[in-house]
C-alpha positions in Angstrom: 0.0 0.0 0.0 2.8 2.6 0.8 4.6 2.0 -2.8 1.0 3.4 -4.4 1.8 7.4 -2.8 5.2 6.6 -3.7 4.7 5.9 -7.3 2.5 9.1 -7.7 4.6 11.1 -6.1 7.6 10.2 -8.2 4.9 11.1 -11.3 4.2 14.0 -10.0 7.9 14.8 -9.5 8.6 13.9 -13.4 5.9 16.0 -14.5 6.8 19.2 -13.0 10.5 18.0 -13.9 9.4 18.2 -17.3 7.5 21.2 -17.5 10.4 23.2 -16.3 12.5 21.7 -18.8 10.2 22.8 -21.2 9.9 26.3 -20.0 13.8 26.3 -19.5 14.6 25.7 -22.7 11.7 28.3 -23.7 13.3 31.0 -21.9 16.8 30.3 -22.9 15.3 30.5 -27.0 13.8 33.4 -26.0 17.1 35.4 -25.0 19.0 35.4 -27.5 16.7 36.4 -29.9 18.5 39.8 -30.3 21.4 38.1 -31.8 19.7 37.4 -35.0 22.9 37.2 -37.2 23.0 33.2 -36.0 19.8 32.4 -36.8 18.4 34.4 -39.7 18.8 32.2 -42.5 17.7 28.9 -40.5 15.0 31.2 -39.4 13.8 32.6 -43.2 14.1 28.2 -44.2 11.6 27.2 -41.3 9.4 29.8 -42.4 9.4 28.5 -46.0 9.4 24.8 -45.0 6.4 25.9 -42.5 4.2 27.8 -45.1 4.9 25.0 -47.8 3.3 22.8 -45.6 0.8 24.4 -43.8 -0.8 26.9 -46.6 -2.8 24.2 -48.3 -3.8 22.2 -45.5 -5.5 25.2 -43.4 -7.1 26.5 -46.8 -9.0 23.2 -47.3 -9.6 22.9 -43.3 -11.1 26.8 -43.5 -13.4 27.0 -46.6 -15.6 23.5 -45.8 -15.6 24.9 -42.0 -17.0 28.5 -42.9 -19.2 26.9 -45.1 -20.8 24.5 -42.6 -21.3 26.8 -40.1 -22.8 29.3 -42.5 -24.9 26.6 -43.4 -26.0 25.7 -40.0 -26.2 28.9 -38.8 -28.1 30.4 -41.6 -31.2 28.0 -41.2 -31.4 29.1 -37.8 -31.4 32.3 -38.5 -33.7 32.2 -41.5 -36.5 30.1 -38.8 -35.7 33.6 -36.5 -36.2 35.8 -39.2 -32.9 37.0 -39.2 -30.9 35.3 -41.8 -29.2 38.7 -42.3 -27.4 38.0 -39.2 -25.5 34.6 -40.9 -22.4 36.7 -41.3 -21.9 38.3 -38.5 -22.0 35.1 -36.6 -19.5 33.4 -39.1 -16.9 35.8 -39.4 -16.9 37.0 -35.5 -16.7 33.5 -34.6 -13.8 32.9 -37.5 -12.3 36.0 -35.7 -12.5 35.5 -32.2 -12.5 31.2 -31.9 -11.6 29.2 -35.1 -8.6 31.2 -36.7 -6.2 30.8 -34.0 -7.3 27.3 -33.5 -6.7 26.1 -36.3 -3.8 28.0 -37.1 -2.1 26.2 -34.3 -3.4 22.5 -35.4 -2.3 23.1 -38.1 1.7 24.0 -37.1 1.3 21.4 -34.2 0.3 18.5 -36.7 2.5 19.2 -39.6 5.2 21.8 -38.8 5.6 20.6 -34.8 5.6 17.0 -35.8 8.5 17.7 -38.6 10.4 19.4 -36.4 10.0 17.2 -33.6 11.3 14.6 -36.0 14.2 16.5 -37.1 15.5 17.7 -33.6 15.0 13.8 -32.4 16.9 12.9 -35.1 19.8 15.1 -34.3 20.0 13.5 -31.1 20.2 10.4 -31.9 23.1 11.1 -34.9 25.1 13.1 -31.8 24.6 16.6 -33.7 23.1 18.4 -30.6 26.3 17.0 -28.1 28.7 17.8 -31.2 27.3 21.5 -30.8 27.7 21.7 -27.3 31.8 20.2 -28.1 32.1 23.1 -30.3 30.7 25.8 -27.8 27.5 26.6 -29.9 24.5 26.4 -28.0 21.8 24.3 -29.7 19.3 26.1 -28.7 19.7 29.3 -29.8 21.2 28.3 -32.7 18.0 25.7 -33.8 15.4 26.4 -31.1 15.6 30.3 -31.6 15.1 30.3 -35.1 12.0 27.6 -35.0 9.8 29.5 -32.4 9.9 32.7 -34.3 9.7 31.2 -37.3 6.5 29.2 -35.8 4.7 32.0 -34.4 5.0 34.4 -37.5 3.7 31.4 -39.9 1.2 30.8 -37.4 -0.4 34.2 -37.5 -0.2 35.1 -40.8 -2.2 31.5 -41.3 -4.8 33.2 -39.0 -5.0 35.5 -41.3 -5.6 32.7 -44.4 -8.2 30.9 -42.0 -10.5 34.1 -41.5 -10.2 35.0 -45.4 -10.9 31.9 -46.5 -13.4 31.1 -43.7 -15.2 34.5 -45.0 -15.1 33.3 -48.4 -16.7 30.1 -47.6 -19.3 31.1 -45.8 -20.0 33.6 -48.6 -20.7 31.2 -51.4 -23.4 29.6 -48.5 -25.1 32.0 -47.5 -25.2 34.0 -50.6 -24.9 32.4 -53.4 -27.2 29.3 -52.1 -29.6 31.0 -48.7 -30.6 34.4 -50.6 -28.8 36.4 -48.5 -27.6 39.7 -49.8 -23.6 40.2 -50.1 -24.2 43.8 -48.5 -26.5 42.0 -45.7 -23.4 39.7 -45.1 -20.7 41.5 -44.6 -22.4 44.5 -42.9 -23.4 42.0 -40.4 -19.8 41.0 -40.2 -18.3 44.1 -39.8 -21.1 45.3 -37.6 -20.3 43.2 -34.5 -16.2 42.8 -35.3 -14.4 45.2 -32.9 -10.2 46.3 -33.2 -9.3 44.3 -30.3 -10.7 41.3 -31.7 -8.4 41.1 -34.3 -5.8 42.0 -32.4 -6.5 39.6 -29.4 -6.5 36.9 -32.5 -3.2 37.8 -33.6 -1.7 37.7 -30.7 -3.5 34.5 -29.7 -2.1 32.4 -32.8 1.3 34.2 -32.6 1.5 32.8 -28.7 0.1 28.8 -29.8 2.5 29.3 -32.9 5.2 29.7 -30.3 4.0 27.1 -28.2 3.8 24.7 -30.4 7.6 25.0 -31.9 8.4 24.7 -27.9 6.7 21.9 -27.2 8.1 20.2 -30.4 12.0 21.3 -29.7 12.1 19.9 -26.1 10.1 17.1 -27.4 12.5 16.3 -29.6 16.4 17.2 -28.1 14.6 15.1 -24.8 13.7 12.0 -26.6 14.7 8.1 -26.0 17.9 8.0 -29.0 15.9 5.6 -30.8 14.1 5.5 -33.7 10.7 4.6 -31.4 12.0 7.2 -29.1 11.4 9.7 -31.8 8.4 8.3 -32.4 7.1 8.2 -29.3 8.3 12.1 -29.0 6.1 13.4 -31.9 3.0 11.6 -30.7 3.9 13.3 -27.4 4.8 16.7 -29.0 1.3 17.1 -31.2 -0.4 15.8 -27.8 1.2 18.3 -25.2 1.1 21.4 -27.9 -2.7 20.9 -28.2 -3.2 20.7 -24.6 -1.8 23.7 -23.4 -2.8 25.4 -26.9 -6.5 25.0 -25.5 -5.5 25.6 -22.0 -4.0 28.9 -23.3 -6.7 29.9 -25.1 -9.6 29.5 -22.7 -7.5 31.9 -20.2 -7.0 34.6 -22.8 -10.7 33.9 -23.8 -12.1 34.5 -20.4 -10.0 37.4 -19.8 -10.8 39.0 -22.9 -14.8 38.9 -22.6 -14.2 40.1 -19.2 -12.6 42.8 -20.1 -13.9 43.8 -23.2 -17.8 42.5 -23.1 -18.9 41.6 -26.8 -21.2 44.3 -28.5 -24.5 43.2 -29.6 
């Protein structure tokens, strides 16, 4: 019976060990992100490895998705008599909910899990001790360049999920419900307010940088084994989604507290 409060204890112990490895690691990224001459250029290649990937993927995700709900939506509306309303309710909740959400799916599933991959690899072929040998600091030399690079791809695919979002909802409610295109957008641009956007930037930029955390520790931390590396990027895209929806229910709740929505 005593080895059962031992054995959670000493999980207990290895997850809090974890999370301020994580956060370590985080920090030390973080502070030498003045010295950008060592890590522009991998910087400026995780950016274009990240948008190759993710561009197409978040379109297809955000046209069906803005389309669905401006189908849902709009028969409800139309059965309240104010189907008018549709885009307001699309592109707010675009705005406010779905953009940074699935900006950040979208870099933890296919950008996180590559570079999980990669920085497990690294470990495993020695590269990240070699560093160390020849007094370069792995991470600000790869885990720098990766968060940055993470968090400015991940908000400017915010940006992709509310136009395309908007677009798909458009061809719904317009071009099928009856719904005027000045109706729609005037209802969209009636409820939006600055913050809003700004509170969504900000949002994906932070899960953007969250995720490229999560998948660097993942990764430099892992068993040096081929499983081990698999076992990190399951654990990577699990983790980054966790405290991506942790993060964003805080900042939610803040936010409408703060500034109540206009209606």
């Amino acid at each position: 019976m005593a080895s059962v409060p031992v054995m959670v204890t000493a999980r207990v112990r290895g997850v809090l060990t974890q999370i301020g490895e994580l956060f370590t690691i985080a920090l030390e990224g973080l502070r030498r992100t003045w010295d950008v001459r060592n890590w522009f250029w991998e910087f400026v290649e995780q950016c274009w490895f990240l948008a190759r990937v993710t561009t197409l993927p978040v379109i297809l995700i955000a046209l069906p998705l803005g389309a669905t709900v401006a189908l849902q939506v709009g028969d409800l509306a139309g059965q309240l008599g104010a189907q008018s309303a549709t885009g307001g309710a699309v592109v707010v909740g675009l705005v406010r909910e779905v953009a940074p959400i699935a900006a950040a799916l979208i870099i933890a599933g296919a950008g996180g899990s590559a570079m999980t991959s990669d920085m497990g690899a690294r470990r495993i072929r020695d590269e990240l001790s070699a560093m160390e040998v020849m007094a370069v600091n792995p991470v600000h030399r790869l885990v720098t360049p990766r968060m940055w690079a993470a968090s400015l791809v991940s908000t400017m695919l915010s940006s992709l999920v509310i136009l395309s979002g908007a677009v798909g909802g458009f061809f719904f409610n317009v071009l099928l419900q009856g719904v005027t295109p000045g109706a729609y957008f005037d209802g969209a641009l009636g409820l939006l307010q600055i913050s809003d956007l700004v509170v969504t930037l900000f949002k994906a930029w932070l899960f953007g940088l969250i995720a490229a955390m999560v998948a660097c520790y993942k990764g430099m931390t892992c068993e040096q084994s081929p499983v081990g590396v698999g076992r990190a990027v399951n654990q990577a895209t699990v983790v980054a989604l966790l405290l991506v929806f942790g993060f964003n229910y805080v900042i939610t709740t803040i936010y409408v507290i703060a500034f109540p929505p206009k209606i």
